[in-house]
Structures are given as structure tokens and as C-alpha cells.
mmCIF file as gemmi writes it, N, C-alpha and C atoms, coordinates in Angstrom:
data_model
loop_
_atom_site.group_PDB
_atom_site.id
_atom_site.type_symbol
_atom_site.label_atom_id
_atom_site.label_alt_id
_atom_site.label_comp_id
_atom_site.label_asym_id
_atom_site.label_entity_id
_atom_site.label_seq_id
_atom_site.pdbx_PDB_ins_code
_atom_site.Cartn_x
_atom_site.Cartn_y
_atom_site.Cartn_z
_atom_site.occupancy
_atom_site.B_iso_or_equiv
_atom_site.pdbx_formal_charge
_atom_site.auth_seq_id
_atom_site.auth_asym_id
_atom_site.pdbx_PDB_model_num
ATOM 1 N N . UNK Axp A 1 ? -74.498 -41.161 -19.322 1 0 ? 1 A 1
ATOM 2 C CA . UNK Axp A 1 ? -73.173 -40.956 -18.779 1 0 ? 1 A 1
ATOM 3 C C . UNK Axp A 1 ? -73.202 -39.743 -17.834 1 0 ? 1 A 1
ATOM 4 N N . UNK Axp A 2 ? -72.762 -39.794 -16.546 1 0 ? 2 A 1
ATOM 5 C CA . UNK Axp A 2 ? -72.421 -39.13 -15.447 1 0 ? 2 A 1
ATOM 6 C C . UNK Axp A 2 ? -71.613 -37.778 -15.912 1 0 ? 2 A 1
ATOM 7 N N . UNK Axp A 3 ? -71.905 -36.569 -15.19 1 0 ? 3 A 1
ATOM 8 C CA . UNK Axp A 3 ? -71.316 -35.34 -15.849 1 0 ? 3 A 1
ATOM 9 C C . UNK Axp A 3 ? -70.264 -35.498 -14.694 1 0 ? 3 A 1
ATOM 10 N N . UNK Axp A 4 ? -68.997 -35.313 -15.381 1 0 ? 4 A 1
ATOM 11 C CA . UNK Axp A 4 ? -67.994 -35.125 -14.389 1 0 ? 4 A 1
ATOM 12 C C . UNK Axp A 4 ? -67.067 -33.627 -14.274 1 0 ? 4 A 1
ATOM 13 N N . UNK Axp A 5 ? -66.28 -33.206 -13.267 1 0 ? 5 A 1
ATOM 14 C CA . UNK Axp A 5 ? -65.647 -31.963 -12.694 1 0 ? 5 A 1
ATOM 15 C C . UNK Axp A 5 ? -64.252 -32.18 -13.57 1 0 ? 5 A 1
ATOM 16 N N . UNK Axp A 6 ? -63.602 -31.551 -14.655 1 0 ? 6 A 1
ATOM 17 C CA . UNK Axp A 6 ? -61.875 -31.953 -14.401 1 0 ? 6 A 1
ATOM 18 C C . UNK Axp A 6 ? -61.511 -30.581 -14.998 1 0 ? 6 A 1
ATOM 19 N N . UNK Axp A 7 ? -59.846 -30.629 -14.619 1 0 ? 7 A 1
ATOM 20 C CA . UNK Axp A 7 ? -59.228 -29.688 -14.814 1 0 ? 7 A 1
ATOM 21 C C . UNK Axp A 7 ? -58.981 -29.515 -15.738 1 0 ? 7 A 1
ATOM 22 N N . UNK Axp A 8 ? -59.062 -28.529 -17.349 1 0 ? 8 A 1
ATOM 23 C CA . UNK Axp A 8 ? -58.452 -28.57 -18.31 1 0 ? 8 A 1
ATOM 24 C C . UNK Axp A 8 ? -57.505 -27.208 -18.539 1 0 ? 8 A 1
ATOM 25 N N . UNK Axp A 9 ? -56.826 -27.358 -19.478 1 0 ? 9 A 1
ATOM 26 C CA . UNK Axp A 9 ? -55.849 -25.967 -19.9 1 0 ? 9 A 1
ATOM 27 C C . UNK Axp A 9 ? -56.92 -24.931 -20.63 1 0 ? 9 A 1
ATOM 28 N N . UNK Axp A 10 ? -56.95 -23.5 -20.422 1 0 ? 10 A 1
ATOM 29 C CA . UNK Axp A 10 ? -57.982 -22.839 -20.734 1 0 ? 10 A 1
ATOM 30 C C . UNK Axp A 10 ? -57.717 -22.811 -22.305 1 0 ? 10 A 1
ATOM 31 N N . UNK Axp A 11 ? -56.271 -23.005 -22.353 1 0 ? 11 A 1
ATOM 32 C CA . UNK Axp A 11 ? -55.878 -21.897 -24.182 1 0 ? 11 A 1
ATOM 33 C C . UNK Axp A 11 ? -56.729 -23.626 -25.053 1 0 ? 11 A 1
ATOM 34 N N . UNK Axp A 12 ? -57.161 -24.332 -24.467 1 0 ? 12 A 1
ATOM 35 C CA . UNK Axp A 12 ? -57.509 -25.525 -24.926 1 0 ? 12 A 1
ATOM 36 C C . UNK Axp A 12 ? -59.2 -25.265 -25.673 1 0 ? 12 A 1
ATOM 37 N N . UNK Axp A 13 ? -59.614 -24.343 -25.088 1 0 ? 13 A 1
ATOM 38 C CA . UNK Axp A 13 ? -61.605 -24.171 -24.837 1 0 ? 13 A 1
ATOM 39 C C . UNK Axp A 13 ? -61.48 -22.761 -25.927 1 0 ? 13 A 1
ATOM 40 N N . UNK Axp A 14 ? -62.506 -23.539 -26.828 1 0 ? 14 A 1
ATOM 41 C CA . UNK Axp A 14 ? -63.018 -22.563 -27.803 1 0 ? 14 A 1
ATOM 42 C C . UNK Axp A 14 ? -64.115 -22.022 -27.418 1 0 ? 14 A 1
ATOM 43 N N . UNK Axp A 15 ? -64.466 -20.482 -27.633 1 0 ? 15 A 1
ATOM 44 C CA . UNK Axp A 15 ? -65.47 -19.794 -27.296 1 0 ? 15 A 1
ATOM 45 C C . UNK Axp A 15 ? -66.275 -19.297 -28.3 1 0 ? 15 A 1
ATOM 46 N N . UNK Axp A 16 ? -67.68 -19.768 -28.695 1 0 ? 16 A 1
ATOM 47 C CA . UNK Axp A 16 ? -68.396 -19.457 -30.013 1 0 ? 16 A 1
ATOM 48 C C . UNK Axp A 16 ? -68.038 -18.102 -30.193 1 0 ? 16 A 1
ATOM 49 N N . UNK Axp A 17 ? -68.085 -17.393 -31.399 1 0 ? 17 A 1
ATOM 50 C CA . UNK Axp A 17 ? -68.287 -16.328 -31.578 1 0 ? 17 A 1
ATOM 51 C C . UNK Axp A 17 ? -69.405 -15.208 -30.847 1 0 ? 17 A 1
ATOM 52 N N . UNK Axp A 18 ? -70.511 -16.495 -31.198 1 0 ? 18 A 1
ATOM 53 C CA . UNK Axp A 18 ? -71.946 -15.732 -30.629 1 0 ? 18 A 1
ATOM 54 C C . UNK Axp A 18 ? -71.744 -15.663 -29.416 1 0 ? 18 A 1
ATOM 55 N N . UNK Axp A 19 ? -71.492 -16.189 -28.403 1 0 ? 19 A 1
ATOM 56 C CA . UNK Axp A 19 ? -71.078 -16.645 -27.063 1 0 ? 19 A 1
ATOM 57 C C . UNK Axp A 19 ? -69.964 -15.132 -26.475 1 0 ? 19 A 1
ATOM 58 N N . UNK Axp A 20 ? -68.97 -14.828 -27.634 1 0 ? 20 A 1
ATOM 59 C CA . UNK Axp A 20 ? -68.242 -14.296 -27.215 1 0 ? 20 A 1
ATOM 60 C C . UNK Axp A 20 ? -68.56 -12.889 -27.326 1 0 ? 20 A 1
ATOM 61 N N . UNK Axp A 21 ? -69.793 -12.16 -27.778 1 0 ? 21 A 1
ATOM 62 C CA . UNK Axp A 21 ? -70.253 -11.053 -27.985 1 0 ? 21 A 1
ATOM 63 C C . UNK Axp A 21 ? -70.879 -10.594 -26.923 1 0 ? 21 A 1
ATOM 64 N N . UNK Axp A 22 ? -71.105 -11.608 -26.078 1 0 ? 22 A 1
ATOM 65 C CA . UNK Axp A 22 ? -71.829 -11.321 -24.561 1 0 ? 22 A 1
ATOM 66 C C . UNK Axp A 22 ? -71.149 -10.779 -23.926 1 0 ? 22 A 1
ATOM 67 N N . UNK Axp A 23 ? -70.182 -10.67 -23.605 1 0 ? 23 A 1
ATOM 68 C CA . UNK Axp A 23 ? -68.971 -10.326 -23.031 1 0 ? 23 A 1
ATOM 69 C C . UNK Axp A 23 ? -68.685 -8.851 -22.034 1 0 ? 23 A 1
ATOM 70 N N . UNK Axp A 24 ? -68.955 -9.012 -20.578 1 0 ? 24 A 1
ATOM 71 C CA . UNK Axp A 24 ? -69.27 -7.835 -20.027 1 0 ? 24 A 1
ATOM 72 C C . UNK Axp A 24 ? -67.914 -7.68 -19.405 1 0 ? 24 A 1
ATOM 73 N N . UNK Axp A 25 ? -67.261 -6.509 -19.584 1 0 ? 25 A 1
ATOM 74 C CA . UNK Axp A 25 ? -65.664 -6.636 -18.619 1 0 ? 25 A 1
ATOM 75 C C . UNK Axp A 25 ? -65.457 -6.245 -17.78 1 0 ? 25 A 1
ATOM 76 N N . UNK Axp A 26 ? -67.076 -5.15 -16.854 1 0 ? 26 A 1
ATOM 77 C CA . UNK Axp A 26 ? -67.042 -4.99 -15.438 1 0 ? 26 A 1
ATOM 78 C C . UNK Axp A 26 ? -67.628 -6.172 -14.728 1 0 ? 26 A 1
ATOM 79 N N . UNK Axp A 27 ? -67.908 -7.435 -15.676 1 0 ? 27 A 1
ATOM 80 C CA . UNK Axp A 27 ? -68.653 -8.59 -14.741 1 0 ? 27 A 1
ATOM 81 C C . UNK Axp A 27 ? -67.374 -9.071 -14.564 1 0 ? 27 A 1
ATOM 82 N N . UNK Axp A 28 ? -66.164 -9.321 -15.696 1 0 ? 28 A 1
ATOM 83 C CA . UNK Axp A 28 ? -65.736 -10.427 -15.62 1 0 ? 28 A 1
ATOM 84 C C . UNK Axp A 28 ? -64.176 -9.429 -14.355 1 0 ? 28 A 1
ATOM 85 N N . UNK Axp A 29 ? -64.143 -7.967 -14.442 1 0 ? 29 A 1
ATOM 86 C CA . UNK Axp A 29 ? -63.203 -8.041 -13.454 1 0 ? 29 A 1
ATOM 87 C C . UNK Axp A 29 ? -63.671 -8.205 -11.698 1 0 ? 29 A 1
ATOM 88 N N . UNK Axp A 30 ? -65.391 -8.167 -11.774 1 0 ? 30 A 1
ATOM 89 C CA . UNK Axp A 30 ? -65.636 -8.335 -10.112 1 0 ? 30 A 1
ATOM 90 C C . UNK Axp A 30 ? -65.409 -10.161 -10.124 1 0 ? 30 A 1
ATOM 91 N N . UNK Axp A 31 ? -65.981 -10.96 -11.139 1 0 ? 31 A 1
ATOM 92 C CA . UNK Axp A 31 ? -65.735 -11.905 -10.917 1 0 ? 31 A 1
ATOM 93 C C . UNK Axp A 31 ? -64.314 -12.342 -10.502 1 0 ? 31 A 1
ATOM 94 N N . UNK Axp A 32 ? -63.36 -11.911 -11.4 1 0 ? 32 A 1
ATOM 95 C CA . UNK Axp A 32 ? -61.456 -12.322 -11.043 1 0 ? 32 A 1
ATOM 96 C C . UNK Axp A 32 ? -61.504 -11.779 -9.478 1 0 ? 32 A 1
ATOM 97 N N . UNK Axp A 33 ? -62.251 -10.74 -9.272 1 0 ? 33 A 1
ATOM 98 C CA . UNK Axp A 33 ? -61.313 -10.496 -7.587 1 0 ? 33 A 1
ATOM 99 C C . UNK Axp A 33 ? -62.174 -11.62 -7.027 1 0 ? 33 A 1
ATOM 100 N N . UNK Axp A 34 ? -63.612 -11.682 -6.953 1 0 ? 34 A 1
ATOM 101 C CA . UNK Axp A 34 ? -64.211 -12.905 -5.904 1 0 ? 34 A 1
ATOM 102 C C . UNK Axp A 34 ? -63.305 -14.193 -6.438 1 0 ? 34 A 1
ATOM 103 N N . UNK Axp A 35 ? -62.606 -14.642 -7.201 1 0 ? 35 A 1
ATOM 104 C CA . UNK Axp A 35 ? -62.081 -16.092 -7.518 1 0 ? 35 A 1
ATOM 105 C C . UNK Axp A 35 ? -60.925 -15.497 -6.849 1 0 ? 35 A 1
ATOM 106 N N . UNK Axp A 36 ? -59.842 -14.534 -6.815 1 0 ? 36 A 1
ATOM 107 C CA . UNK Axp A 36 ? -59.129 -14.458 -6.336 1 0 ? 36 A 1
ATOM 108 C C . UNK Axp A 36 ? -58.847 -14.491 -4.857 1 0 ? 36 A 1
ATOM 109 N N . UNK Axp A 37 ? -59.926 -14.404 -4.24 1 0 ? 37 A 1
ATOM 110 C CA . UNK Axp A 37 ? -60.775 -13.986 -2.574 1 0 ? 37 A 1
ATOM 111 C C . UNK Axp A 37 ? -61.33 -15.158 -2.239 1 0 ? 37 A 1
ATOM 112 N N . UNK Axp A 38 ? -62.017 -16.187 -3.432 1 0 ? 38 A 1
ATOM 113 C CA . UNK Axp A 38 ? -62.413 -17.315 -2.765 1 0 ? 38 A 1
ATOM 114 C C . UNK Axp A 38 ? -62.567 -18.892 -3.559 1 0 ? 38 A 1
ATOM 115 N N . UNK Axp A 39 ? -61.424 -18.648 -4.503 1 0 ? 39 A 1
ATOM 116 C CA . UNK Axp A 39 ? -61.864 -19.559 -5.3 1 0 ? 39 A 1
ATOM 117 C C . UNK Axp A 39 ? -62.552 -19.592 -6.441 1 0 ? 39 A 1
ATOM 118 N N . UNK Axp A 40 ? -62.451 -20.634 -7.857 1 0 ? 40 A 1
ATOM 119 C CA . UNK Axp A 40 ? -63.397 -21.206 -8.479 1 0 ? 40 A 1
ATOM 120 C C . UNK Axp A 40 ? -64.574 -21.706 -7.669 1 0 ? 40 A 1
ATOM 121 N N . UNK Axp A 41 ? -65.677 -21.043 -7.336 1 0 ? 41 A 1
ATOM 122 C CA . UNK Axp A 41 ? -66.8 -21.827 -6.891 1 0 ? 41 A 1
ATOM 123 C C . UNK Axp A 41 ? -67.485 -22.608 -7.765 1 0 ? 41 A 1
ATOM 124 N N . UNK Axp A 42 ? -67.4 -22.286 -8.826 1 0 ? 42 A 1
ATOM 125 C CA . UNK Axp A 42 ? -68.622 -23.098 -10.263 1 0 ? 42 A 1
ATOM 126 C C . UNK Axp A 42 ? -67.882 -23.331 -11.159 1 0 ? 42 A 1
ATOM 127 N N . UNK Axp A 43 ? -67.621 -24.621 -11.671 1 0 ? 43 A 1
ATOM 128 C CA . UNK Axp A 43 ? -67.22 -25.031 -13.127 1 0 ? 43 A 1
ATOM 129 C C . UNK Axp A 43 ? -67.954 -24.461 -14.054 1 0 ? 43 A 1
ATOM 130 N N . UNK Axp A 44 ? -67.483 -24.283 -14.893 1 0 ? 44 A 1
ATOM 131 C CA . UNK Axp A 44 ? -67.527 -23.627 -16.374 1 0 ? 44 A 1
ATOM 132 C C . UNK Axp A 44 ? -68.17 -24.838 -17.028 1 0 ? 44 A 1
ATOM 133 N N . UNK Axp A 45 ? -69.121 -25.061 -18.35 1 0 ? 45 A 1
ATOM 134 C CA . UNK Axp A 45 ? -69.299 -26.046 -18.429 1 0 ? 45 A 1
ATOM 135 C C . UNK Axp A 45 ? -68.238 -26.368 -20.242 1 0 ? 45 A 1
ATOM 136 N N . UNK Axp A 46 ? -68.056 -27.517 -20.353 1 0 ? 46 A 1
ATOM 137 C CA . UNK Axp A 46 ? -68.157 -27.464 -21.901 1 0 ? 46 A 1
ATOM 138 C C . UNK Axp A 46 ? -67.801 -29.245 -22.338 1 0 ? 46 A 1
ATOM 139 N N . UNK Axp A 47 ? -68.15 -29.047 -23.681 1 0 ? 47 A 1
ATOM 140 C CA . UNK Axp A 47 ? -68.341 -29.976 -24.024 1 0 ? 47 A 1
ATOM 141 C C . UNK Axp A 47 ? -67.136 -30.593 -25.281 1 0 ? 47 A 1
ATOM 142 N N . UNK Axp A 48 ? -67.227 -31.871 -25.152 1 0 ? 48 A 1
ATOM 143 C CA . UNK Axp A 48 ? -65.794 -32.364 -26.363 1 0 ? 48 A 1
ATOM 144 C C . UNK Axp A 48 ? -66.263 -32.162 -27.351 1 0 ? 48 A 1
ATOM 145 N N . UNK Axp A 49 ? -65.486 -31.848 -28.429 1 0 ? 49 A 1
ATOM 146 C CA . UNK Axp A 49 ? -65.644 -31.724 -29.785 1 0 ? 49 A 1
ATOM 147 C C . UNK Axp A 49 ? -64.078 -32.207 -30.564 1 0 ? 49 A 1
ATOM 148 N N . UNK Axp A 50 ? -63.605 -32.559 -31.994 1 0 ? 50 A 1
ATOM 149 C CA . UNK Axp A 50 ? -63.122 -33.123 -32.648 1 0 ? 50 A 1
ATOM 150 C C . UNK Axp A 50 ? -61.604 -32.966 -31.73 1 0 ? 50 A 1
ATOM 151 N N . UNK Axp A 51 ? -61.075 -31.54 -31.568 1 0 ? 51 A 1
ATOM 152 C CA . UNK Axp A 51 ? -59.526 -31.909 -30.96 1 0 ? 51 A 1
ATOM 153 C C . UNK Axp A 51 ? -59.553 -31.193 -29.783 1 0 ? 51 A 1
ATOM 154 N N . UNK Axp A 52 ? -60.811 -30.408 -29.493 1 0 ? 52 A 1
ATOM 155 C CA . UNK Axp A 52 ? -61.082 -29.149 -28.576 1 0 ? 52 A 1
ATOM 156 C C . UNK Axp A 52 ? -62.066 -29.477 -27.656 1 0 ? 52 A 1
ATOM 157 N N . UNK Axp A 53 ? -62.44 -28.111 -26.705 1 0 ? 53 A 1
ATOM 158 C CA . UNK Axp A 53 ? -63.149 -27.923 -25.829 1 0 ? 53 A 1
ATOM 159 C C . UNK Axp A 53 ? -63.885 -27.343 -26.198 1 0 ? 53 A 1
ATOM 160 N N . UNK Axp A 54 ? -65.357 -27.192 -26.234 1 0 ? 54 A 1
ATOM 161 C CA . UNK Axp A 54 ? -66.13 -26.046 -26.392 1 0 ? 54 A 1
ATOM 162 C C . UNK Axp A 54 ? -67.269 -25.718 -25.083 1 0 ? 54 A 1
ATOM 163 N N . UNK Axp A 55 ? -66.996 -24.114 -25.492 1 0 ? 55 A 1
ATOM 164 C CA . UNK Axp A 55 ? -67.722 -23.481 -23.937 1 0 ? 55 A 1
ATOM 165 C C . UNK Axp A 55 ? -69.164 -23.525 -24.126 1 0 ? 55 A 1
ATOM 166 N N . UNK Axp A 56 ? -69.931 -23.782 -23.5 1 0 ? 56 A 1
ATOM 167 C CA . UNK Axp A 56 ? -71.17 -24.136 -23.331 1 0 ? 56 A 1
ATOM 168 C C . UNK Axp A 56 ? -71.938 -22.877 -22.278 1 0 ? 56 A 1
ATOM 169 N N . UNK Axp A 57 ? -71.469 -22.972 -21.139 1 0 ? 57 A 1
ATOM 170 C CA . UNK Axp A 57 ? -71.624 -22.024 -20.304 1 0 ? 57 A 1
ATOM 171 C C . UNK Axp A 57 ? -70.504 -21.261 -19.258 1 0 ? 57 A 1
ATOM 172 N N . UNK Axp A 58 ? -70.549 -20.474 -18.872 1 0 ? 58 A 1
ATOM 173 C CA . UNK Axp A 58 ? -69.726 -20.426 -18.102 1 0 ? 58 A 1
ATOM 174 C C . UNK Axp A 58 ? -68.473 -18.6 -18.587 1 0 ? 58 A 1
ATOM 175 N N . UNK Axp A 59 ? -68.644 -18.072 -19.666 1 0 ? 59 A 1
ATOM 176 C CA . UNK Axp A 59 ? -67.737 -17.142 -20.379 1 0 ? 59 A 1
ATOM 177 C C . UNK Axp A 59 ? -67.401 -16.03 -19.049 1 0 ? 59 A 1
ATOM 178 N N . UNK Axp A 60 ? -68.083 -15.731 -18.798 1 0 ? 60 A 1
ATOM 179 C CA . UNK Axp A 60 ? -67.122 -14.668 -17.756 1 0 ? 60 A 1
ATOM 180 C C . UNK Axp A 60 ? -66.643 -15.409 -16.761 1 0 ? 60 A 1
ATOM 181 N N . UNK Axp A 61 ? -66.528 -16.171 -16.083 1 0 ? 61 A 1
ATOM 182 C CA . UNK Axp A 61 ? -65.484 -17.277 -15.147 1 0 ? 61 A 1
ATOM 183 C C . UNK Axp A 61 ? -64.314 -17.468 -16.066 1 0 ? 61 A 1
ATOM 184 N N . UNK Axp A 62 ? -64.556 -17.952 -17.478 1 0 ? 62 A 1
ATOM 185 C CA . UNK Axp A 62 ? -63.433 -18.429 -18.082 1 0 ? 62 A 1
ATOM 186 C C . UNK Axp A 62 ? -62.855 -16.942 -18.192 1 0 ? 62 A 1
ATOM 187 N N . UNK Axp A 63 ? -63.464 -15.883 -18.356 1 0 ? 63 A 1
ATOM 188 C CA . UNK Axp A 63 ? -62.152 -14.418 -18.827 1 0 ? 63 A 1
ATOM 189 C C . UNK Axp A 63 ? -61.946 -14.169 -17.489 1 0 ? 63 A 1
ATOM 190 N N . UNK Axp A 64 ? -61.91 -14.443 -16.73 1 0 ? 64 A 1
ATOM 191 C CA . UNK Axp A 64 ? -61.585 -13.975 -15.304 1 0 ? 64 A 1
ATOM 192 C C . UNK Axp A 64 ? -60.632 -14.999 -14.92 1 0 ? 64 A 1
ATOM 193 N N . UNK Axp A 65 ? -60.9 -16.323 -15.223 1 0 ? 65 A 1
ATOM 194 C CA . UNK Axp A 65 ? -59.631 -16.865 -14.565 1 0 ? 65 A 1
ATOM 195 C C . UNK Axp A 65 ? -58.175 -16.581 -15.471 1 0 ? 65 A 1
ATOM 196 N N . UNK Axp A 66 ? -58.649 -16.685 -17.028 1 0 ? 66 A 1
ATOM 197 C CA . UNK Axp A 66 ? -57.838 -15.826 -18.026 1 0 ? 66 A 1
ATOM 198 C C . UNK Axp A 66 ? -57.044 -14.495 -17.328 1 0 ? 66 A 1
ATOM 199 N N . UNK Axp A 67 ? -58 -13.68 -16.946 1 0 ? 67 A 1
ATOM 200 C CA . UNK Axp A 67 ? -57.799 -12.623 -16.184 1 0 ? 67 A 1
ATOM 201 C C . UNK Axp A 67 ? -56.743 -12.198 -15.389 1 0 ? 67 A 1
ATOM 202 N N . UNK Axp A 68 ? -56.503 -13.774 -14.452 1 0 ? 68 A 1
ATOM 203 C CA . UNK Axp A 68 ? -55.967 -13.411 -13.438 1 0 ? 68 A 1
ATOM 204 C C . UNK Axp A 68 ? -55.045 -14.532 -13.621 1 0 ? 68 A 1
ATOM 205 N N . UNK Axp A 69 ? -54.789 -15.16 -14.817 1 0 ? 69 A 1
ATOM 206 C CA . UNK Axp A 69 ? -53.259 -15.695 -15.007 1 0 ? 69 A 1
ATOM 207 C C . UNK Axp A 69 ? -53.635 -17.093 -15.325 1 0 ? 69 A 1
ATOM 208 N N . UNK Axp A 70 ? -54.305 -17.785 -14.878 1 0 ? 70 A 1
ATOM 209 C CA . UNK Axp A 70 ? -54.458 -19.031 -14.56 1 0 ? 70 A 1
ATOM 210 C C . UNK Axp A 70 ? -54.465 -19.985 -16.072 1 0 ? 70 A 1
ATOM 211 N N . UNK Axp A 71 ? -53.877 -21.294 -16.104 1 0 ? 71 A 1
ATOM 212 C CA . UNK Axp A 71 ? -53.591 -21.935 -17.039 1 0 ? 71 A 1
ATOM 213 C C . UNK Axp A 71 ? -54.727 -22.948 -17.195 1 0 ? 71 A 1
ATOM 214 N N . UNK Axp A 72 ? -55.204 -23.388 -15.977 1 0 ? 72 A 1
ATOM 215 C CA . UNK Axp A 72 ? -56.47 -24.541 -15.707 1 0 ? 72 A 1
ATOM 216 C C . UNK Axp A 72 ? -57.623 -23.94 -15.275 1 0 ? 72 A 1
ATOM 217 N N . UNK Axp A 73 ? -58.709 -24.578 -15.794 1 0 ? 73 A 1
ATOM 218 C CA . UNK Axp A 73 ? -59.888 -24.216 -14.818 1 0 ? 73 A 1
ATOM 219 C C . UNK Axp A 73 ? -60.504 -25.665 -14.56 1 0 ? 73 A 1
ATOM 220 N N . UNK Axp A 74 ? -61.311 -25.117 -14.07 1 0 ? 74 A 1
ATOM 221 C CA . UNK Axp A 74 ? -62.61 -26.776 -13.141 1 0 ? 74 A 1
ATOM 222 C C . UNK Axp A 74 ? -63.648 -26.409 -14.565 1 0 ? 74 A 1
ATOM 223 N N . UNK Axp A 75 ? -63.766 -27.268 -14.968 1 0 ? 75 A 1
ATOM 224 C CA . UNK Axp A 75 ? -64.886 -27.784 -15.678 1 0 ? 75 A 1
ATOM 225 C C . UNK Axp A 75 ? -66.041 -28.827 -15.563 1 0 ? 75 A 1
ATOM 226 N N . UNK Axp A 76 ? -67.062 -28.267 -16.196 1 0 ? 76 A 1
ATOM 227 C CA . UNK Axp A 76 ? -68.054 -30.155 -15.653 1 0 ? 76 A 1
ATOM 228 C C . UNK Axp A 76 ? -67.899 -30.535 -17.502 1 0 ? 76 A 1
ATOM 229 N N . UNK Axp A 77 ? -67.695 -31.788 -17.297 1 0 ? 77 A 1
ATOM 230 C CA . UNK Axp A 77 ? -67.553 -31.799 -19.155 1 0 ? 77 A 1
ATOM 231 C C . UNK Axp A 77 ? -68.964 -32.282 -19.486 1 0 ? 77 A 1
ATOM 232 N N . UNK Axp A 78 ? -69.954 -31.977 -20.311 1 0 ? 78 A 1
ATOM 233 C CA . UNK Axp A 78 ? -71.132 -32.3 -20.578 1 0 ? 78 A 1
ATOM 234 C C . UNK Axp A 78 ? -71.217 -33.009 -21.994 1 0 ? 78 A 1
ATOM 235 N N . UNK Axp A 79 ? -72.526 -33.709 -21.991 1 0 ? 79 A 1
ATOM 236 C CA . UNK Axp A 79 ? -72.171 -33.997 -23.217 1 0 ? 79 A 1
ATOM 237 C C . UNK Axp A 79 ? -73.121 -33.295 -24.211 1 0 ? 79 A 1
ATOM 238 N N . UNK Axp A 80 ? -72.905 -33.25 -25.81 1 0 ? 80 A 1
ATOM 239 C CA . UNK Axp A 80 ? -73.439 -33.149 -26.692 1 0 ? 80 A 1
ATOM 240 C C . UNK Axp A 80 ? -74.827 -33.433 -26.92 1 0 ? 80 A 1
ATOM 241 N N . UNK Axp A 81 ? -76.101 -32.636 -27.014 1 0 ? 81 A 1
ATOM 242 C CA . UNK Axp A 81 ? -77.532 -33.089 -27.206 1 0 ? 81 A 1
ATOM 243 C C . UNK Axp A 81 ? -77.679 -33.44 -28.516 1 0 ? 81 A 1
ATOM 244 N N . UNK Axp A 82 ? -77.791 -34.311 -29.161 1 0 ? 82 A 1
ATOM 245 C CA . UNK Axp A 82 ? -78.18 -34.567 -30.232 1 0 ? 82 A 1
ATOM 246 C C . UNK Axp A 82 ? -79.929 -34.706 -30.359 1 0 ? 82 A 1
ATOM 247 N N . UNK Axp A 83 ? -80.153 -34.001 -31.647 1 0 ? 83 A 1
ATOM 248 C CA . UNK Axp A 83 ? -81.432 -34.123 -32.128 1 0 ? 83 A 1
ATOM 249 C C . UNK Axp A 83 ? -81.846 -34.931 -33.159 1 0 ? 83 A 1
């Protein structure tokens, strides 16, 4: 199945814990001004799970568009690797 681009609501996308310890807040405020200056250039990635979104890649785009107000972002929705 084809990875596709769509818009989802951010308060929708869960962010692992582990994921969320990375968390740099002089990356994620240069990032909000370049999105603010030129756009989402890169979807965020994440993947479906039972009622949610989960973030895969992408955490400082998502606190930056957070950042700077925004309700949607561009996502590529990927799928699940099973082993």
C-alpha cells in the first residue's frame, strides 16, 4: 500500500514517551519561524493505531506547528512493520 500525504488534527497524534524526551526547544522555535516564513515543507510521519495517530517521525515539526497555533498538519501516514 502506497504512503499517502493528509491533513490530520494535531491534538489527534500521540507522541511516545521515549520520542518525547528528545525534545530540543531551540530546534523546535527556529523550526516555527522557518514554517512560519515558508511553510510545512516535510510531513511528519505517523502511523494508525486503535483510535489514534502515532508519531513515528517528525517531533519537532509537530511542536512547532503546535507552536505556532496550528490545528492540522501534513502527514505521510505509514504503515505499521510487523515482525
Amino acid at each position: 500500500m502506497p504512503m499517502r500525504d493528509v491533513k490530520i488534527p494535531i491534538d489527534e497524534i500521540y507522541v511516545p514517551t521515549k520520542r518525547r524526551q528528545t525534545l530540543d526547544a531551540e530546534k523546535v522555535q527556529a523550526l516555527a519561524l522557518d514554517i512560519l516564513e515558508n511553510g510545512q515543507q516535510t510531513p511528519i510521519w505517523v502511523r494508525r493505531d486503535e483510535a489514534r495517530y502515532v508519531l513515528v517521525e517528525g517531533l519537532h515539526r509537530l511542536e512547532a506547528c503546535r507552536t505556532l497555533g496550528e490545528r492540522t498538519i501534513t502527514a505521510l501516514l505509514v504503515q505499521a512493520r510487523r515482525f
